[in-house]
Structure formats: C-alpha cells, structure tokens
C-alpha positions in Angstrom: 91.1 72.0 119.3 94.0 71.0 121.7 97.3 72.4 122.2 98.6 69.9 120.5 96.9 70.0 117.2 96.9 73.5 117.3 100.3 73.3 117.3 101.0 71.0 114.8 98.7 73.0 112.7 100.5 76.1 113.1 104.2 73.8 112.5 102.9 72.2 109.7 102.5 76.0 108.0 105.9 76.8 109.1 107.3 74.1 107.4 105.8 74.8 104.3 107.4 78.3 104.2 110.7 77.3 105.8 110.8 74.2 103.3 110.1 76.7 100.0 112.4 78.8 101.1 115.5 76.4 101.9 114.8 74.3 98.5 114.9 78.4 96.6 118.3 79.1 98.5 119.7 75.6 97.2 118.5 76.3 93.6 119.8 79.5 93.3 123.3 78.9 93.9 122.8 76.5 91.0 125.0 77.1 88.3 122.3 76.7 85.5 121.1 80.0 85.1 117.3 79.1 84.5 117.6 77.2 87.6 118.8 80.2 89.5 116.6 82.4 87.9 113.6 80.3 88.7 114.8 80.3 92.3 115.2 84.0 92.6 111.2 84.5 91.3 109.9 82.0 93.6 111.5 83.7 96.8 111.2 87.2 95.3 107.3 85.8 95.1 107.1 84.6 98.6 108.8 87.4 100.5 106.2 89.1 98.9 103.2 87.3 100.0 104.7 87.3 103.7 104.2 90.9 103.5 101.4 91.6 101.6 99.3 93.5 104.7 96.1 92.8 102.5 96.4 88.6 102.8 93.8 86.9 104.1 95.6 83.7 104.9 96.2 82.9 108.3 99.2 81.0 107.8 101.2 84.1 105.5 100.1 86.3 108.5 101.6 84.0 111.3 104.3 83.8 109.3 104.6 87.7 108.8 104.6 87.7 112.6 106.9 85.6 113.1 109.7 87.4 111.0 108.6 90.8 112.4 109.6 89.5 116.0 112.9 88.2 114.3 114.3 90.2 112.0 114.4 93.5 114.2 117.1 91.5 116.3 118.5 90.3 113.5 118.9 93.3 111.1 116.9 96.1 112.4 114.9 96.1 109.5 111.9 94.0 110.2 109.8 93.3 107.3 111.1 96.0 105.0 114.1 93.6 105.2 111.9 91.6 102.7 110.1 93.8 100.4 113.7 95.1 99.7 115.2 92.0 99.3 112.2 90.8 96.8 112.6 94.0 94.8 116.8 93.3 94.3 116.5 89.3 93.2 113.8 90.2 91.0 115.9 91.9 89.1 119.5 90.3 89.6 121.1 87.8 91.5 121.9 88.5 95.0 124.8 89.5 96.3 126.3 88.3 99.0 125.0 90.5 102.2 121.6 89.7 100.6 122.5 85.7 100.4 123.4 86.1 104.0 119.9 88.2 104.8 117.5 85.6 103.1 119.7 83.0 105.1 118.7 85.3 108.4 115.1 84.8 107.5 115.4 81.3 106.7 117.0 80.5 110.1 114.2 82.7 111.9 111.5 80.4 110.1 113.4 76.9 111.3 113.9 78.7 114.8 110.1 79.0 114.7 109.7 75.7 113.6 111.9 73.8 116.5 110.2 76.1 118.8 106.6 75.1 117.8 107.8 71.0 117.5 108.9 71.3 121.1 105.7 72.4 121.7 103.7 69.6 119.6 106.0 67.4 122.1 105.1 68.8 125.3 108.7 70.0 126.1 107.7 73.7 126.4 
C-alpha cells in the first residue's frame, strides 16, 4: 500500500471518531432532554471503546493512541481522562469542566485529522 492510501485509510478512521463525537457534543447541548440523553450514551459508549485494552479493531486502537499522546499535554490524565468522563455522563449531564474535557479530546482527534490530511496531500 502507498503512503498515500495508508494514510487516507488511517484519516478516514479518524473522521469517523472525530465526526461521532462532534455530532454527540452538538446533541447534547440540546434542550430536549431525550436528545441530550441520547448524546450522553453514545459518547459515554465510545470513550469507552477507545479504551477498552481488549479491542481488536485497529482503528479504536490508533485512535487510543492518538489521545494517549494528547491528552497528557492536555490534562495530565491520559486515557483515565475518558473512562472517568464515560462513567460521570452516564449517569448525569456534564458539567462544565467535563464539557470543556470532551471538547479537549475532540480537538485532539481533529488535530490528528489535519495532521494525517496533510499527509494524504504530501505537505508533511
């Protein structure tokens, strides 16, 4: 496989994560509760699968990877940053220090993103 497809392989996986994500923090600042609600299980879900040290899908891992190089700079927490955050917006809406945390991770996945695009166009 070339750079280039290997590439927009591993962007293609990003997106998918980095687009779930971004559509969940839209819908759960919706101000229909069942919306919201809906929001907080499907993020609550996929921080989970990001971490889950079992999976056996190469694109949760990268992704795993990615937000363990990340979120240290970010937080200091690492990953632990989203088990913890799972466990809270499974039972509750966030607050705001962990709107402004899923927001972290959600930037480190678009930072990822632009970073591996760059590379699909040859400018890195």
């Amino acid at each position: 496989m070339s750079d280039t497809g290997l590439y927009g392989t591993v962007y293609e996986q990003l997106r998918t994560y980095a687009e779930k994500l971004d559509r969940s923090l839209v819908d759960l600042r919706n101000p229909r509760p069942e919306v919201a609600k809906d929001a907080r299980s499907e993020i609550a879900k996929l921080l989970r699968e990001i971490t889950n040290k079992h999976s056996m899908n190469p694109a949760t891992r990268f992704v795993a990877i990615v937000l363990k190089q990340e979120l240290p700079a970010i937080s200091g927490q690492g990953l632990s940053l989203c088990n913890s955050l799972a466990n809270a917006i499974d039972h509750r809406a966030p607050n705001q220090l962990e709107l402004t945390q899923l927001e972290q991770i959600a930037i480190a996945l678009d930072k990822e993103c632009s970073i591996t695009l760059a590379r699909v166009k040859g400018k890195r």
